[in-house]
C-alpha positions in Angstrom: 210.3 234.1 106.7 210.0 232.8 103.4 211.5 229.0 104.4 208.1 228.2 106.1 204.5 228.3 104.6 201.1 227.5 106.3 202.4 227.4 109.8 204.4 224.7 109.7 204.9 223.1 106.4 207.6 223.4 104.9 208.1 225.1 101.5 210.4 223.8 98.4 212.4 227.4 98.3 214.4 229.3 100.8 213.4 232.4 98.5 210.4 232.5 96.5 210.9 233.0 92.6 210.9 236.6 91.3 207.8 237.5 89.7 205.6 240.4 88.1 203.1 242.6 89.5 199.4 240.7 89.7 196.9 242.1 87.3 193.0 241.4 87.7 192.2 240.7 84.4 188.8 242.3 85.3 188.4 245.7 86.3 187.2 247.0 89.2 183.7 247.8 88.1 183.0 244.0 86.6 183.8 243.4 90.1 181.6 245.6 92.2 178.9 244.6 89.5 179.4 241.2 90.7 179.4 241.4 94.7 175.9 243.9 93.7 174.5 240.8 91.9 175.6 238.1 94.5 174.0 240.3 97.2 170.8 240.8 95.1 170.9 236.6 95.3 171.5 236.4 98.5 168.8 238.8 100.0 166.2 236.8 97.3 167.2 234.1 99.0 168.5 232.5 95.8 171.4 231.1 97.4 173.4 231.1 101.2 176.4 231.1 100.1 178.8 232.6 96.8 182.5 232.4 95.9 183.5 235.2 93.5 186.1 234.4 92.1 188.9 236.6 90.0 191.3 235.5 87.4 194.9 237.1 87.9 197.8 237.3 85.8 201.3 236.6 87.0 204.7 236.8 84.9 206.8 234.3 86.6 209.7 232.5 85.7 209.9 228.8 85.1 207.8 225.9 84.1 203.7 226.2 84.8 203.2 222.7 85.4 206.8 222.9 88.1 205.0 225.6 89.6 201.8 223.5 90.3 203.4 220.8 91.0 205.2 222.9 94.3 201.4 224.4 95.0 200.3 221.0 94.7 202.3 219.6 98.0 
């Protein structure tokens, strides 16, 4: 399961590294606050199209830049 990423690609690890449980650094009402305000946009016509994005926190093993580096191919 794990030997195999993206339907065919192959990954660096037969078993990904352990890590932590994600945590938004936002909380959930920033969030809902921000999909009101993109629809708002949207229906003003404002804009077609929005990417909300969310910063989330990982404790992970390892070197950062090794880690991108894997991501990375």
């Amino acid at each position: 399961r794990h030997g195999r990423l993206l339907g065919g690609v192959p990954s660096l690890y037969a078993e990904p590294p352990p890590c932590g449980r994600p945590l938004p650094r936002d909380d959930r009402q920033r969030f809902v606050d921000g999909v009101r305000r993109i629809r708002a946009h949207l229906k003003a016509g404002d804009c077609y199209q929005v990417n909300l994005a969310r910063r989330i926190d990982v404790a992970a093993p390892g070197d950062p830049v090794d880690a991108w580096r894997r991501l990375r191919a």
